[in-house]
C-alpha positions as CSV (number, residue, x, y, z in Angstrom):
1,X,91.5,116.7,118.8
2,X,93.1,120.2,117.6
3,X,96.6,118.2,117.4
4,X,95.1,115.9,115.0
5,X,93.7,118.4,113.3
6,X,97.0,120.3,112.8
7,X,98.7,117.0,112.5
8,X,96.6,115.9,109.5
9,X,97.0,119.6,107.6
10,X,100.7,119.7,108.3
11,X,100.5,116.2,106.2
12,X,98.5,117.7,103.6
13,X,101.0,120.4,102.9
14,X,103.0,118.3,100.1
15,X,99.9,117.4,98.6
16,X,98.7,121.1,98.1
17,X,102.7,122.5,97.2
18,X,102.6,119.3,94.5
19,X,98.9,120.5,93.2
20,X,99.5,123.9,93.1
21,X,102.5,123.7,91.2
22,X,101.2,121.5,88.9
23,X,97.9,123.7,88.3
24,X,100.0,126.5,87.6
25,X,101.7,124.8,84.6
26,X,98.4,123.6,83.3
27,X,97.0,127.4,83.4
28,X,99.9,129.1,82.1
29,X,99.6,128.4,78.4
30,X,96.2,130.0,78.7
31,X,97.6,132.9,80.4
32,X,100.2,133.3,77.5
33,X,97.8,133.2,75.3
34,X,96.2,136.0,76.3
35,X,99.7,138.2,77.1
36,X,100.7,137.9,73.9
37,X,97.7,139.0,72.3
38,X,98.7,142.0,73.9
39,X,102.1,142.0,72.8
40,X,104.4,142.9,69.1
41,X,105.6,140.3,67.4
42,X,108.6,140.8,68.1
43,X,108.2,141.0,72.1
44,X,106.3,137.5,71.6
45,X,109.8,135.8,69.7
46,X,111.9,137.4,72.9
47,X,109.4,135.0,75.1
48,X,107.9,138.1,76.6
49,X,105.4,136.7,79.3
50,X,103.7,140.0,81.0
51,X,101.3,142.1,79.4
52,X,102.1,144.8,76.8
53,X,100.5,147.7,74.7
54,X,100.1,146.1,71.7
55,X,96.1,144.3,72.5
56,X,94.4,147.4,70.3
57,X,96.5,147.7,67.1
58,X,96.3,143.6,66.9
59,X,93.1,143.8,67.3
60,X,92.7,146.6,64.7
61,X,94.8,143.9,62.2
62,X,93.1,141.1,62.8
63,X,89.7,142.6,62.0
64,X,90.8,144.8,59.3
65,X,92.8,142.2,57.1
66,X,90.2,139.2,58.0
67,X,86.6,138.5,58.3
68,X,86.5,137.8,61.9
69,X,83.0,138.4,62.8
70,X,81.9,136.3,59.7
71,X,84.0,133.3,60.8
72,X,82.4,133.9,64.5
73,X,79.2,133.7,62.9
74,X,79.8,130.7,60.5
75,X,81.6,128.5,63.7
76,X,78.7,129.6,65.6
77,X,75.6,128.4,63.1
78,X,77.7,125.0,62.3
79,X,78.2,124.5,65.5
80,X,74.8,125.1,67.3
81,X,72.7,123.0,64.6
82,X,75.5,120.4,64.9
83,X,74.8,119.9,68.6
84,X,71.5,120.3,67.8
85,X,70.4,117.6,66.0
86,X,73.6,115.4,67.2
87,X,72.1,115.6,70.5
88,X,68.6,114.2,69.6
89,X,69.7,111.5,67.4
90,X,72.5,110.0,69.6
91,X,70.2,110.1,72.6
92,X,66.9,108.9,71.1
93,X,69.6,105.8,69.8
94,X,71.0,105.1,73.1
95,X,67.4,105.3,74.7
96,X,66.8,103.0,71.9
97,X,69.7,100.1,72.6
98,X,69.0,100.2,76.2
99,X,66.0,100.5,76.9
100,X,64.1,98.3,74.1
101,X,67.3,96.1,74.1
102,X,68.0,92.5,72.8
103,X,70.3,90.5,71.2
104,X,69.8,91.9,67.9
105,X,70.3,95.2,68.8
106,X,73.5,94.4,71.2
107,X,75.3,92.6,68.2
108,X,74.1,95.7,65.9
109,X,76.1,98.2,68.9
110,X,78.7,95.9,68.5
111,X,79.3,96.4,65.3
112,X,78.3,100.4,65.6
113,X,81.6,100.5,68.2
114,X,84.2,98.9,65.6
115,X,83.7,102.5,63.4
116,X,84.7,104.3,66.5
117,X,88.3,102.7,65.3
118,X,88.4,103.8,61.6
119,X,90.2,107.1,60.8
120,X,88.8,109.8,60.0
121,X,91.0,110.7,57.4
122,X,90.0,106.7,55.5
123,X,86.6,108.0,55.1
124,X,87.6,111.7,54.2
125,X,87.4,110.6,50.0
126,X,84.1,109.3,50.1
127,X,82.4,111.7,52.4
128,X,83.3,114.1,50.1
129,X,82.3,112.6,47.1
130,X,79.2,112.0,48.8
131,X,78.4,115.8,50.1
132,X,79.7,117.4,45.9
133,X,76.9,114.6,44.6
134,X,74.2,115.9,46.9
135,X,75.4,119.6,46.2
136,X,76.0,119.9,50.1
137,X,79.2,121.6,49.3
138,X,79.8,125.4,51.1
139,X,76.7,124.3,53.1
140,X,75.6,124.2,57.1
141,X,74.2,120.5,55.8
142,X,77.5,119.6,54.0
143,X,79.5,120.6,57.5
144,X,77.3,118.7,59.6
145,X,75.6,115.8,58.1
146,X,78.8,113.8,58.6
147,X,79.0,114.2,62.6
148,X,75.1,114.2,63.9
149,X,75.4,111.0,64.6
150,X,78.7,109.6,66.2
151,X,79.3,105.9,67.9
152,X,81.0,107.6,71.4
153,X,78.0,110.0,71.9
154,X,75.3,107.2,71.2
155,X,77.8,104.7,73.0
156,X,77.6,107.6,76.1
157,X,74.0,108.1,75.8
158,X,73.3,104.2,76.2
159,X,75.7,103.5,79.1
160,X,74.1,106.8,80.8
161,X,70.4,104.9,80.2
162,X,71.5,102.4,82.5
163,X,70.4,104.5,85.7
164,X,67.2,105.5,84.0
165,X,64.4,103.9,86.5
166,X,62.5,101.7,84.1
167,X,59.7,101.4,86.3
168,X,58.3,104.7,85.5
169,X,58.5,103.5,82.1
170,X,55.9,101.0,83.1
171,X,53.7,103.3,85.5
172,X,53.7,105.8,82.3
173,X,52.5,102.8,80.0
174,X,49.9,101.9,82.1
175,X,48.7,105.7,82.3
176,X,48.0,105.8,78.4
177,X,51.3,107.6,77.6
178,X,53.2,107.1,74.0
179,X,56.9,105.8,73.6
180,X,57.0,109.4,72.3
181,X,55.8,111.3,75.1
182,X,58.4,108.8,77.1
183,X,61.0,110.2,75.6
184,X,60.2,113.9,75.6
185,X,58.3,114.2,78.7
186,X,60.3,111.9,81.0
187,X,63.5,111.1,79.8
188,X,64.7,114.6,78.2
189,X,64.3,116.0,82.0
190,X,65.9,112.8,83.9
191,X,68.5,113.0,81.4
192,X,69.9,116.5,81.6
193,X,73.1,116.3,83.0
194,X,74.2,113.8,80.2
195,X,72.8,116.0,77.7
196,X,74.8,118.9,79.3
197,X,78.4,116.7,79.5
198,X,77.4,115.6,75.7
199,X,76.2,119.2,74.7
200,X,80.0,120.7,75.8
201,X,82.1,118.3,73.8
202,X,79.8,117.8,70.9
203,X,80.0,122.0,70.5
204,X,84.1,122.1,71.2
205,X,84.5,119.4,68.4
206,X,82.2,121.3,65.9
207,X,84.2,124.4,67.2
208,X,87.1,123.4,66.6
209,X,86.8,121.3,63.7
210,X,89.3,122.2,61.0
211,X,89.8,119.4,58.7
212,X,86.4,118.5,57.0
213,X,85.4,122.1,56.8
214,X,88.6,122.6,55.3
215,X,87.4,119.7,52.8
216,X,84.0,121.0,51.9
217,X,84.0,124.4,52.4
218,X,85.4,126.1,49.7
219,X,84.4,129.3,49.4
220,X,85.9,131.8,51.8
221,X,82.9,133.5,53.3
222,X,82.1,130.1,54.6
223,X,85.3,130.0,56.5
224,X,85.5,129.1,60.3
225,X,87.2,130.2,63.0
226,X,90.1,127.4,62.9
227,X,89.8,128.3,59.2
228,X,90.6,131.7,60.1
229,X,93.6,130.7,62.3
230,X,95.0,128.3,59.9
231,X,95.2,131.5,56.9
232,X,96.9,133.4,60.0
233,X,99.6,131.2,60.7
234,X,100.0,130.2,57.1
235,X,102.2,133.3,55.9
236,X,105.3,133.8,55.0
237,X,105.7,136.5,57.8
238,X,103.6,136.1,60.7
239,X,102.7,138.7,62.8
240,X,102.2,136.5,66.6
241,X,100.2,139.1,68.0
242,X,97.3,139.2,65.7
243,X,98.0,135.2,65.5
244,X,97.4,134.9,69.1
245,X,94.5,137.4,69.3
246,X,93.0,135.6,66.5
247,X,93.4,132.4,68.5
248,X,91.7,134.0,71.7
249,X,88.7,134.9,70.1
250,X,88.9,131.3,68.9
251,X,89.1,130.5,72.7
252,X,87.1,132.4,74.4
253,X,83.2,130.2,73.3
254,X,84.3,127.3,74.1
255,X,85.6,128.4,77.2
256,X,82.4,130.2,78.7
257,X,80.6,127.1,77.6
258,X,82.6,124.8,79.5
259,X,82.7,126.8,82.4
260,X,78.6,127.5,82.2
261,X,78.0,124.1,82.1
262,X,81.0,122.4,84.2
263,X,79.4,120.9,86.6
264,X,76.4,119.3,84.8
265,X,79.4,118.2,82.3
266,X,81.0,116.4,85.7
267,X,77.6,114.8,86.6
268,X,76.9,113.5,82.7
269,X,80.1,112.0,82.9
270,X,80.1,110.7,86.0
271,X,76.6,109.1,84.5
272,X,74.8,110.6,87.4
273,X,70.9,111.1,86.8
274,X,68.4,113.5,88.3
C-alpha cells in the first residue's frame, strides 16, 4: 500500500514542477508591482526586480503632487452604491425570469442577451447626451446610472435561480407570505454565495472603470483612481515609481475584496446554493 502511495506522488511530481512554475509567472507581475513602488525611476528602466529605498519619497510624490485620498474616496462612493443597487436590480430580474417564467419573458431575455454584444464605446454618444440632459454630469448618479443594471449579472442571477427549491416558494404561499417577503426573507439568504461572486466583479468593474468616468466626469475633484493613474502616466517625463505606487494603491481594494470573499465568489460561480 506504501509503494503505491509513493508510486502515485512520484507521478505527481511533473504535475506540481509544471504548476509551480506556472503560478510563479502568474504572481510575479504583482510582485513587481509592488518592488518598484519601492524603487527610482531610473532603477525601474534598468529592470530592477528586488526591493529598494525609494517606497517613502514616492509615496511622499504621489500624495503631494495628486489628490490621492480624494480619488480613494470618489472610486470608493461610485463603486459601493454601484454594487449596491446593481446587485438588487439584477437579482430581483433574474428571480423574476426564472421563477415567474414564460414564454413572454424568455423571448424578452432573449432579446436582453443580444445587448450583451454591442460595444460599449456605440452607445458612449448617447449615454452622454443622455446624463448632460438630466444634469447627471460630475455626479455619483451620472457614473452609475449606466451600469446598475447589466445583461451578464441578470443573465448570472437567472441561471443561479435554477437551484432555488421552488417548493418553499409554495409552502411560503400557503403560509400567508408576500412575493415581497419571498424575496427578502428567503431568497436574499439562499442566494448569498451568488450575491458574493456578483458583488466582487460588479465592485472591480466600477473600480476600475476608466472610460465613462473619463466621459462624464469633468471636473477634477471628481476624479477616480484609474483617473488618477491615467494623469500619472500621461506626462511627458514619468517618474515609474510614483506611477507604480500610484497603481498599488489602485490595487490593493480590489485585492482584499477578492481575497475576503474568494471562496463565496467560487461557490456563486460554481452556481452553488446554500
Amino acid at each position: 500500500m506504501k509503494k503505491n502511495k509513493s508510486a502515485i506522488q512520484r507521478r505527481l511530481i511533473p504535475s506540481y514542477i509544471f504548476l509551480t512554475f506556472w503560478s510563479l509567472i502568474s504572481v510575479f507581475p504583482l510582485y513587481w508591482m509592488i518592488t518598484a513602488a519601492t524603487n527610482t525611476t531610473v532603477e525601474v528602466a534598468r529592470g530592477k526586480i528586488w526591493f529598494g529605498a525609494n517606497a517613502a519619497e514616492n509615496f511622499n510624490k504621489l500624495i503631494s503632487q495628486n489628490d490621492l485620498w480624494g480619488s480613494m474616496a470618489n472610486s470608493f462612493k461610485y463603486s459601493i452604491v454601484q454594487t449596491v443597487l446593481c446587485l438588487f436590480v439584477c437579482s430581483l430580474a433574474g428571480f423574476g425570469f426564472e421563477l415567474y417564467h414564460d414564454k413572454a419573458k424568455d423571448r424578452l431575455f432573449a432579446l436582453l442577451l443580444l445587448a450583451m454584444m454591442v460595444p460599449q464605446v456605440a452607445t458612449m454618444i448617447p449615454l452622454f447626451k443622455m446624463a448632460s440632459g438630466m444634469k447627471l454630469l460630475n455626479s455619483v448618479w451620472g457614473f452609475i446610472l449606466p451600469s446598475i443594471s447589466t445583461p451578464f449579472m441578470i443573465m448570472m442571477f437567472r441561471q443561479n435561480s435554477r437551484n432555488f427549491p421552488v417548493d418553499i416558494m409554495e409552502a411560503a404561499r400557503m403560509d400567508g407570505l408576500s412575493e415581497v417577503a419571498i424575496f427578502f426573507r428567503m431568497y436574499l439568504p439562499v442566494m448569498k454565495s451568488t450575491y458574493a461572486a456578483a458583488a466582487v466583479i460588479t465592485f472591480m468593474n466600477a473600480w476600475n472603470s476608466y472610460l465613462w468616468p473619463k466621459v462624464v466626469m469633468l471636473d477634477n475633484s471628481a476624479q477616480t483612481m484609474p483617473m488618477l493613474i491615467a494623469n500619472l502616466a500621461a506626462g511627458y517625463t514619468i517618474d515609474y515609481g510614483v506611477l507604480m505606487m500610484g497603481v498599488l494603491f489602485c490595487s490593493i481594494p480590489t485585492m482584499v475584496i477578492f481575497f475576503i470573499l474568494q471562496k463565496q465568489f467560487a461557490e456563486g460561480i460554481t452556481g452553488a446554493v446554500k
